[in-house]
C-alpha positions as CSV (number, residue, x, y, z in Angstrom):
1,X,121.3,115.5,101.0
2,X,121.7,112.4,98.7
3,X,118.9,112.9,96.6
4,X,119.5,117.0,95.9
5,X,122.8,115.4,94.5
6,X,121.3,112.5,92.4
7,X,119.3,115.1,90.7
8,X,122.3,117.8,90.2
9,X,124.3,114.9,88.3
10,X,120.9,113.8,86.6
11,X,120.3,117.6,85.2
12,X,124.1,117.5,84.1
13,X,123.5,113.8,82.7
14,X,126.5,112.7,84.6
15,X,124.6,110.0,87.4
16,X,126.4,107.7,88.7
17,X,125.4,103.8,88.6
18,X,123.9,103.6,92.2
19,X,122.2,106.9,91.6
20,X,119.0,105.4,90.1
21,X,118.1,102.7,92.6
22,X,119.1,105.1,95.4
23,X,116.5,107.6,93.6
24,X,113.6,104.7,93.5
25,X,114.5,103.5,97.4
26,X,113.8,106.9,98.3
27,X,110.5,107.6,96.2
28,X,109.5,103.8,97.7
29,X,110.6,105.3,101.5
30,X,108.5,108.7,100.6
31,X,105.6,106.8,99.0
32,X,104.9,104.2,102.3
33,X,105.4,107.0,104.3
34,X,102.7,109.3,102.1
35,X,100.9,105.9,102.4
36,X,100.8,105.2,105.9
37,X,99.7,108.9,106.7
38,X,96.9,109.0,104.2
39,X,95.4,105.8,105.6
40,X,96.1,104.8,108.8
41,X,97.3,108.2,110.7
42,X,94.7,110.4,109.2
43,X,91.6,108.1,109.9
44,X,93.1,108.0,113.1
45,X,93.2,111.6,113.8
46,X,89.9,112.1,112.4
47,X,88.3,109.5,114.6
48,X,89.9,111.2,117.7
49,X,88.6,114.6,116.7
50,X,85.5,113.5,116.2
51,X,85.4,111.9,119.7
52,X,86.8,115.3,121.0
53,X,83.7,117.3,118.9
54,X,81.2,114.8,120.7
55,X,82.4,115.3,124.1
56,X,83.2,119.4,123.2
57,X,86.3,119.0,124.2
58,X,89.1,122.0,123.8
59,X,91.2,119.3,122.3
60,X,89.0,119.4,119.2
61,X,90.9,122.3,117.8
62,X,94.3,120.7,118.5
63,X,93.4,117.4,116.5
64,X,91.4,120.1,113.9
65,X,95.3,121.7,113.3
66,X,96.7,118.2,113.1
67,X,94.7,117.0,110.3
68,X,95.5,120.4,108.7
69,X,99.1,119.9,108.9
70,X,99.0,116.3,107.6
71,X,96.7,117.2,104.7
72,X,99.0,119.9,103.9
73,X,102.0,117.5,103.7
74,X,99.7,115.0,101.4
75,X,99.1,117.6,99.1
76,X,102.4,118.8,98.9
77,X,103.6,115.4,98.8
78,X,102.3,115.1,95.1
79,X,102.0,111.0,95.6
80,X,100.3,111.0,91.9
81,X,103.7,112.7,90.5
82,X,106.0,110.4,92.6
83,X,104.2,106.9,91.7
84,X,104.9,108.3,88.3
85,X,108.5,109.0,88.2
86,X,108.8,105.5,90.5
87,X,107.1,103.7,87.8
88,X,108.7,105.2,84.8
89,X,112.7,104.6,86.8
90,X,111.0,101.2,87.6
91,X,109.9,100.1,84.2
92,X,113.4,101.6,82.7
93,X,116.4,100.6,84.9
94,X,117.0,96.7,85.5
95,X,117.7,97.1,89.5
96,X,119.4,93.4,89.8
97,X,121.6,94.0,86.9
98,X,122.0,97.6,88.1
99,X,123.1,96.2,91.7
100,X,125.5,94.1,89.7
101,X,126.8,96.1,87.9
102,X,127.5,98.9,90.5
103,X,129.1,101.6,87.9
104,X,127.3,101.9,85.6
105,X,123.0,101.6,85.1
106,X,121.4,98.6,83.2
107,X,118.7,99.6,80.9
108,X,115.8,97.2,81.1
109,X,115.8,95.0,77.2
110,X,112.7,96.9,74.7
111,X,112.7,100.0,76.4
112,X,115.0,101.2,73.5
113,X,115.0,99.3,70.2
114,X,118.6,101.0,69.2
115,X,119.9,100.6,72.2
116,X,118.8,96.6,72.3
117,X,120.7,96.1,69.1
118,X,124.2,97.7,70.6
119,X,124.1,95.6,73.1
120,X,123.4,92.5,70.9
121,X,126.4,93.4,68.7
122,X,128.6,94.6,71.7
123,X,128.1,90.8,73.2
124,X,129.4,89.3,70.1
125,X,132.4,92.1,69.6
126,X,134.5,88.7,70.2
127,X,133.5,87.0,67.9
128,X,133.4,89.5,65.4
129,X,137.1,90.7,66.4
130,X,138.4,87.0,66.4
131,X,137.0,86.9,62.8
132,X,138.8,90.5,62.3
133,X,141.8,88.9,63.3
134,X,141.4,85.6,61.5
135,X,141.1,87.1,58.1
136,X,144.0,89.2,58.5
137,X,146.0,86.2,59.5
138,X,144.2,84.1,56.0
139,X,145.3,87.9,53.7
140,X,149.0,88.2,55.3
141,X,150.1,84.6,56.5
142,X,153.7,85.8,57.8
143,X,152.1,87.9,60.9
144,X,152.1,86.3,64.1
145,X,150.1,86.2,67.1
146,X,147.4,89.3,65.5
147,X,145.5,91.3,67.9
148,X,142.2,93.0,67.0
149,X,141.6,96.0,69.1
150,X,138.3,97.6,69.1
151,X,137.9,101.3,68.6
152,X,134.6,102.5,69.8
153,X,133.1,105.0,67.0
154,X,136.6,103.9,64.9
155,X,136.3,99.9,64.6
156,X,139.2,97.7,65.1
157,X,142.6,98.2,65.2
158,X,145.0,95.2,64.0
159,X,148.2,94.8,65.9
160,X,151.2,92.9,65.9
161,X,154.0,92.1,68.5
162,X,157.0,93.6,66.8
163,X,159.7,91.8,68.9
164,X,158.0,88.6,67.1
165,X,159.3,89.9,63.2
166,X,162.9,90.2,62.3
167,X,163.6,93.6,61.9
168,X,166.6,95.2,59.7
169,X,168.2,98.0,61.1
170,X,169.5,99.1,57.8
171,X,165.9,99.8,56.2
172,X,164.2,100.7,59.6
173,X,161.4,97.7,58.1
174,X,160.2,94.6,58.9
175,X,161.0,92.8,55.3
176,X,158.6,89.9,56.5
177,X,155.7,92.0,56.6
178,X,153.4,93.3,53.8
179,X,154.3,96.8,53.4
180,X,150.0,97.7,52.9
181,X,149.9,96.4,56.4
């Protein structure tokens, strides 16, 4: 189903941004059922066999196999295990932002110090590319209208509307424009 898909595209690193809070909704789903089993349907059962063993009733042995097979799906179950990966997806993943977001997963802030500080710097890539463009602007003052571009892993890219500098055919230049530019 779903969730044998999540986990291919986890293994592959390749999740996509619902994938997470679908993952948690499920372990939640798994957990309260796990939860309503372990406390409230197997107290019951037990409290019925014992009845039955009082009364030596042949349904003793039916309600004996019952608590069998739900003690079997406890242990299988592995509630410990599934808290943990619930808690760990929990404390990692900012569901509201996540929900948001819808494409991609929000990591929660101080889970990962690196990580914090590109995202700080990606939120004031603006600013820092208005700057960019600002100085290049103050070093060549005959460009107009200067675009800085980012490059992720490159930096920025400067770039100009050509139609807005006379060009001359005969050179194939722009004699306006620095020729270092």
């Amino acid at each position: 189903g779903a969730i044998d898909r999540i986990l291919v595209r986890m293994s592959k690193c390749q999740t996509a941004g619902m994938d997470f809070i679908v993952l948690v909704r499920s372990l939640n789903a798994a957990l309260t059922i796990c939860h309503i089993l372990e406390v409230e349907f197997l107290p019951k059962l037990t409290k019925m066999l014992q009845s039955y063993q009082s009364d030596n009733s042949p349904e003793a042995e039916k309600f004996a196999n019952y608590i069998t097979f739900v003690q079997g799906i406890l242990q299988q179950c592995c509630t410990q295990s599934l808290q943990d990966v619930q808690a760990r997806i929990t404390n990692i993943i900012d569901e509201e932002a996540t929900l948001e977001e819808k494409s991609s997963v929000v990591i929660n802030p101080g889970f990962h110090e690196e990580l914090d500080c590109a995202k700080q710097k990606f939120e004031c890539l603006d600013t820092i590319l208005n700057e960019a463009g600002v100085e290049v602007i103050t070093a060549f003052p005959n460009l107009l209208n200067v675009k800085a571009i980012f490059l992720n892993q490159l930096g920025f890219l400067t770039a100009i509307q050509k139609s807005e500098h006379d060009f001359n055919e005969e050179t194939d230049s722009f004699p306006a424009l620095p020729q270092t530019f």
